[in-house]
C-alpha positions in Angstrom: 38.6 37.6 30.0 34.7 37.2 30.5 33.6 35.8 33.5 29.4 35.1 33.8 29.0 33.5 36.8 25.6 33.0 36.6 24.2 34.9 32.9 24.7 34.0 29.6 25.9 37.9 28.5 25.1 39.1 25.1 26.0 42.5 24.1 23.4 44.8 22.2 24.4 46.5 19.6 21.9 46.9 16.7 19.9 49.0 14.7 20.8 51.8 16.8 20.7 50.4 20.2 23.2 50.0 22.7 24.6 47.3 24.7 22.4 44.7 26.8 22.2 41.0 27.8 20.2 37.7 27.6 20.1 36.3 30.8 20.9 32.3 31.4 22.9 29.8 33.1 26.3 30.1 34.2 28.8 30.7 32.1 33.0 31.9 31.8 34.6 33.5 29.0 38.0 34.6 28.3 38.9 37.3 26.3 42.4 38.1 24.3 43.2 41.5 22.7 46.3 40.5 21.3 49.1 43.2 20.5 51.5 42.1 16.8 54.7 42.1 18.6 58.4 41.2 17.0 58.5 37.7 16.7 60.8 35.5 19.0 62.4 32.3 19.1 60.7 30.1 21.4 61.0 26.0 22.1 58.6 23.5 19.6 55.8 22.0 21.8 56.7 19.8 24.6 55.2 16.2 23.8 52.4 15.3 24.6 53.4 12.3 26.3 56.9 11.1 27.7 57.5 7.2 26.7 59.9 5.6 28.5 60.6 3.8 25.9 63.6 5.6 23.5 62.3 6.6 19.9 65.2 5.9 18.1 64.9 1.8 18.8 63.4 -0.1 15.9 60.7 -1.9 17.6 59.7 1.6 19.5 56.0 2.0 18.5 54.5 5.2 20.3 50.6 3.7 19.7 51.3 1.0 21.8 52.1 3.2 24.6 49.4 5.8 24.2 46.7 6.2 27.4 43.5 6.1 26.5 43.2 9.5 27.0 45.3 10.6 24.4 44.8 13.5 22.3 46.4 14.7 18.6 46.8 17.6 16.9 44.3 18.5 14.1 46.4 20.8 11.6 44.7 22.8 8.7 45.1 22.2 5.1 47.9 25.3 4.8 49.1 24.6 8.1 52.7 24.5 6.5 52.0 27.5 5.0 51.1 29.5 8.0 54.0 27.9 10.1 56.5 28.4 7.6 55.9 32.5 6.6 57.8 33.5 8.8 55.1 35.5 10.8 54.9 35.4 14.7 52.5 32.6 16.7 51.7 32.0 20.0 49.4 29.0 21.9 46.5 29.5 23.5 45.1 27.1 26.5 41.6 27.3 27.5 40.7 25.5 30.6 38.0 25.0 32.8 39.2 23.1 35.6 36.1 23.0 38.2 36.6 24.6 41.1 36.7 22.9 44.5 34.3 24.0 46.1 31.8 23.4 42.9 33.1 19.8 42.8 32.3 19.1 46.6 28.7 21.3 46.3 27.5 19.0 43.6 28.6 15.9 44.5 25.6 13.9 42.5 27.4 15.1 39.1 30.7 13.1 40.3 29.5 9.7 41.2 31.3 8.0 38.7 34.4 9.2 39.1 37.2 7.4 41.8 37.4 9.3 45.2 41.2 10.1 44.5 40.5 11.3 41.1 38.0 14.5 42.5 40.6 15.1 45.2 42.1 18.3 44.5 46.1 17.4 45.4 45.7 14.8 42.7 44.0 17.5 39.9 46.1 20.0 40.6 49.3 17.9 39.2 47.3 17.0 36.1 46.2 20.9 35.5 49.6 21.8 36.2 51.1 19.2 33.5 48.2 19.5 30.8 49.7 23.7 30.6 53.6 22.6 30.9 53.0 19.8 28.6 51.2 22.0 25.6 54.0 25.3 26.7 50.9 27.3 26.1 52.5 31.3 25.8 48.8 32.3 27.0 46.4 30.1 29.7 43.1 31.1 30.5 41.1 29.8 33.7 37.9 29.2 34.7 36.1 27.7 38.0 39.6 28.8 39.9 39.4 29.0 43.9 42.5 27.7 44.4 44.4 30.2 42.5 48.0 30.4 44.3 48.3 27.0 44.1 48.0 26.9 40.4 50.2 30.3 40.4 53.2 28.6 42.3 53.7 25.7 40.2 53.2 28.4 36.5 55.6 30.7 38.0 58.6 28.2 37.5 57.8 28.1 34.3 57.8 31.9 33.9 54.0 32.7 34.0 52.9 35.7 35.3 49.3 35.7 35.9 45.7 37.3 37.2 43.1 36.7 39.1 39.3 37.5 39.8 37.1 36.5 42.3 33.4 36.2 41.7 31.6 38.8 44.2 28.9 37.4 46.4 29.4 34.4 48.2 30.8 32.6 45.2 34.4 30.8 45.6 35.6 31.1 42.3 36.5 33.4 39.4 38.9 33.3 36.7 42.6 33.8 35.7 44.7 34.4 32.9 48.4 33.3 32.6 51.0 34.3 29.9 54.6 34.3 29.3 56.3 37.0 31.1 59.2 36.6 28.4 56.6 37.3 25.5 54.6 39.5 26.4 53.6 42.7 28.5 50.5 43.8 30.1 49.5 47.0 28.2 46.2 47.7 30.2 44.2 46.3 32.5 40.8 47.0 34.6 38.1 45.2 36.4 34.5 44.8 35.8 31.8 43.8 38.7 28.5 42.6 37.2 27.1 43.8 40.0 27.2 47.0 39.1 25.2 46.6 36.0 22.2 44.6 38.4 23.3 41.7 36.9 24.3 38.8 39.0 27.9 38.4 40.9 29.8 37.9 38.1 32.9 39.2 37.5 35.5 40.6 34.2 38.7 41.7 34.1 40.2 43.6 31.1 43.5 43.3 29.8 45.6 44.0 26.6 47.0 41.9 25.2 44.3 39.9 27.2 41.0 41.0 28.2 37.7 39.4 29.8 34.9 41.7 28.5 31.6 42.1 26.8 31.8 42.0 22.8 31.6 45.6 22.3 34.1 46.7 24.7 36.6 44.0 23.5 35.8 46.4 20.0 36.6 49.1 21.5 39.8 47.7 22.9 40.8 46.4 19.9 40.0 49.6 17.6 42.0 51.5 20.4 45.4 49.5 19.9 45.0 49.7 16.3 42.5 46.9 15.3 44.4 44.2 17.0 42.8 41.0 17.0 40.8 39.2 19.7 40.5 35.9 21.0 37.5 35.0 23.0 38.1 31.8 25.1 36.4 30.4 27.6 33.3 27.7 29.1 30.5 29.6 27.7 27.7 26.8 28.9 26.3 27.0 25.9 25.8 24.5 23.1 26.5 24.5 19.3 22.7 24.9 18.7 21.9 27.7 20.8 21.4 31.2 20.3 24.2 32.0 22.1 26.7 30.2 19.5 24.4 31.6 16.9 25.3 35.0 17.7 29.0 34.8 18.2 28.9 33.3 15.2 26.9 35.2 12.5 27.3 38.2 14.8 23.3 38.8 14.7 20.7 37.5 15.8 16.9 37.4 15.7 15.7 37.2 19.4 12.4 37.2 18.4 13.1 33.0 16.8 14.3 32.0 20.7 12.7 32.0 24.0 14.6 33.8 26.6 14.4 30.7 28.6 16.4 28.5 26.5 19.1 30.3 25.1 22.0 28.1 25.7 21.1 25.2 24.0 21.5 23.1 27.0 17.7 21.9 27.1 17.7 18.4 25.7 15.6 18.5 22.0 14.3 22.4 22.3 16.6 23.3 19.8 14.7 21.3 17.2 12.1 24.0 17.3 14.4 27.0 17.4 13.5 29.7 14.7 10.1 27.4 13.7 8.0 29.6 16.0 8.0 33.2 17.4 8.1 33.6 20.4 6.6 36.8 22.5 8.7 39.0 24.1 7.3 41.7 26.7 8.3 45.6 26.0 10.3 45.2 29.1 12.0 42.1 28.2 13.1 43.3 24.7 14.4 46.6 26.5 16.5 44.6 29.0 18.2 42.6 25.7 19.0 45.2 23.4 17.9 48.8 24.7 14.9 49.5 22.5 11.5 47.8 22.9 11.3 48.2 19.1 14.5 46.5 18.5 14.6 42.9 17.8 17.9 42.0 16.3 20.9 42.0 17.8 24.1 42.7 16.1 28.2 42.8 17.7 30.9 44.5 15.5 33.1 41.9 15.8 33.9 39.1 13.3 34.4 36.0 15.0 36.0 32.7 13.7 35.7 29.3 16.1 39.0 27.7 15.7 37.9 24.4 15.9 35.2 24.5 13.3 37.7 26.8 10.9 40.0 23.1 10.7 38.0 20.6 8.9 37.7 17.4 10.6 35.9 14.6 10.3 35.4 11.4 12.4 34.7 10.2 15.7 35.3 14.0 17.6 33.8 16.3 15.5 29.5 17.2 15.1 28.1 18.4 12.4 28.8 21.8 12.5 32.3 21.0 13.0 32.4 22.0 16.6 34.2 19.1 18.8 30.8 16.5 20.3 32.1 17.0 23.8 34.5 19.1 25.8 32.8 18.4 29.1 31.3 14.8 30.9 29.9 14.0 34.0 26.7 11.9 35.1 24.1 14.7 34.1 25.9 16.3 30.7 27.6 15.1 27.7 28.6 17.7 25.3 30.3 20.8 23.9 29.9 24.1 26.0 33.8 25.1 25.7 35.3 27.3 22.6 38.4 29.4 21.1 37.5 32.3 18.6 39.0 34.7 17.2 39.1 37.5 14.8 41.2 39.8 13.0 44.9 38.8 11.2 45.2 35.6 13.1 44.5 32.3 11.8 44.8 28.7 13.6 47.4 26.5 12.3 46.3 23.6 14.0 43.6 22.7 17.3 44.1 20.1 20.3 42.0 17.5 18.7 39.1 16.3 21.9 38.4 12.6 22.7 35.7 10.3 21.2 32.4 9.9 22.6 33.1 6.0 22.9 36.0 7.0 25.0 34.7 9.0 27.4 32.2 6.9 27.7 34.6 4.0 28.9 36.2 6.7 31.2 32.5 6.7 33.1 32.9 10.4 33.9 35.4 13.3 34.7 37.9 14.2 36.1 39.6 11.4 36.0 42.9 9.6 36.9 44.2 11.0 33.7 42.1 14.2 33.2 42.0 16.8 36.4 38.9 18.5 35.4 35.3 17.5 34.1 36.3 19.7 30.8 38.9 19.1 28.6 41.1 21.7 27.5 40.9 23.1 24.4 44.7 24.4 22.7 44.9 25.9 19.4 48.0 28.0 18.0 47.3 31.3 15.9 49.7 32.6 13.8 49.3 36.1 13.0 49.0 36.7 9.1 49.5 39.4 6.9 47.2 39.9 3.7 50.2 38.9 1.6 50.4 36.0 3.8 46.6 34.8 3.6 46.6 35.1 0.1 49.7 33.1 -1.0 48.5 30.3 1.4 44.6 30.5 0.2 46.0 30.2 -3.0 48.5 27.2 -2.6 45.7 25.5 -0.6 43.4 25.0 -2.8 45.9 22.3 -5.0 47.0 20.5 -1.5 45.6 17.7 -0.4 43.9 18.0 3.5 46.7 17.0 5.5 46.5 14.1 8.4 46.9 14.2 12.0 50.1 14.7 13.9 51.0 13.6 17.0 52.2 16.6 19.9 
């Protein structure tokens, strides 16, 4: 799992040069190298919510029960398909759930929100409930400085998990969580940012489940056989920027984009992006890709977001298909968080976010409801064989788009 502290981190790989980055604002990334392994019987999905009410009454009606802050599933058009093969799955959480210590140093971004809903004893429950509640097989962390509380109450539930801490005088790190019964750490190392003159961030490096740079998450994946990745995480960066442009197309022209405003996060500059050209120094271009000569940047790897790969449309989805926010509070309304992936997996369905208008009405996060000021994002993969892809692209294309089910 990737964890920027304080840089946005691109690799370099392109036209010859090696790896580099593009410096920027904070940001944390999770990485999974996921290792095919025998497929095992394992519980459907808790719900979502627990009614008091029993379902089997006449007059039981779920919607009328529903908190605001209720969130469905979004399932793809061959979601039956992919569920049905026969070939192994597993859910993946991503969660940024603001560290204390961020929450009490920046107090101005919560002054909407009630003073028991910040409070730490009351987020940790909600955390702690959003994971049980989706029986996610892998979890990944972000903004975590309270990591053995979180670790005592996933433990019960048979997560075995890791953690990071930031170097410097930074609180917080990252952690990664997963299902002791499912799977087994193959590999793991540590990566300080440090190191590399960079900032205190930190990364770790696991297989099944990594946080890395791009090309080493290659690497690790050509290593066990061309396994494929999942890259997770708050990557405080917008579905305009250069940043999503790169994980995206896996190039990109740095030339078209001022260093300054890579992340998309300054309101109206992406308007402009790729209009204009915009001067870099020798020294500049040399720090982003390894070559003063070399002005595209490339990655090897392949990358899918989940979230646009399941068409939606409505009141939670942009243009670009990317949810409009997975993070709220009184400075920032928007999408910074995402789930990739690559290789033989495919998403059979996404944790739908909430609409604008109801966030709005929430004021801000966290919440009473929602322990964090980002929402978690859940998708589950299913991993597909070629036999499998084909036989569901080919039945999809005479199936209707199917609706949204409830967890």
């Amino acid at each position: 799992m990737h964890t920027f502290g304080d840089s946005n981190f691109l690799p370099r790989q392109s036209m010859g040069c090696d790896a580099s980055f593009l410096g920027g604002s904070t940001s944390f990334l999770s990485t999974a190298v996921v290792r095919h392994r025998k497929r095992t019987t394992r519980c459907e999905l808790a719900g979502h919510w627990c009614f008091g009410e029993p379902r089997d009454r006449r007059w039981y009606n779920p919607k009328r029960h529903r908190p605001l802050t209720y969130r469905r599933w979004v399932e793809a058009e061959n979601s039956s398909d992919l569920l049905e093969s026969g070939e192994d799955r597993f859910m993946l959480i991503s969660y940024n759930i603001l560290g204390v210590n961020n929450s009490m140093e920046h107090p101005d971004l919560y002054i909407n929100v009630p003073f028991d809903a910040i409070q730490w004893e009351s987020r940790k429950r909600l955390v702690s409930e959003d994971i049980r509640r989706w029986n996610a097989d892998i979890v990944c962390l972000q903004e975590v400085d309270r990591y053995y509380d979180i670790e005592n109450k996933l433990k019960k539930d048979g997560y075995v998990g890791r953690f990071k801490r930031r170097t410097g005088v930074a609180k917080d790190g990252c952690a990664i969580f997963w299902k002791n019964e499912r799977f087994n750490l193959l590999e793991g190392n540590e990566i300080e940012f440090k190191d590399l003159d960079l900032r205190d961030n930190v990364a770790q490096l696991f297989v099944f489940e990594v946080r890395v740079f791009l090309q080493q998450a290659h690497a690790l994946s050509e290593k066990w056989g061309g396994i494929p990745i999942v890259l997770a995480g708050d990557f405080n960066s917008t579905p305009e920027s250069a940043i999503y442009e790169f994980l995206s197309t896996s190039e990109l022209d740095i030339t078209r984009h001022d260093r300054k405003f890579l992340s998309g996060l300054e309101p109206n500059l992406h308007i402009f992006s790729g209009l204009i050209n915009h001067c870099w120094t020798d020294e500049e271009l040399k720090n982003a890709t390894g070559h003063s000569s070399c002005k595209l940047l490339t990655q090897p790897l392949k990358l899918q977001s989940s979230y646009a790969h399941i068409n939606r449309t409505g009141r939670t989805r942009g243009s670009c298909g990317e949810p409009l926010a997975t993070t709220y509070h009184s400075k920032f309304m928007g999408t910074v968080d995402y789930l990739w992936f690559s290789g033989e997996l495919e998403p059979a369905r996404v944790l739908d976010t909430l609409p604008i208008s109801t966030l709005k009405s929430i004021g801000g996060l966290p919440s009473r409801n929602i322990g964090s000021d980002h929402l978690p994002l859940a998708s589950e993969f299913v991993f597909i064989s070629k036999s499998t892809q084909l036989k569901s692209q080919g039945q999809g294309k005479n199936k209707k788009p199917r609706k949204d089910s409830s967890s």
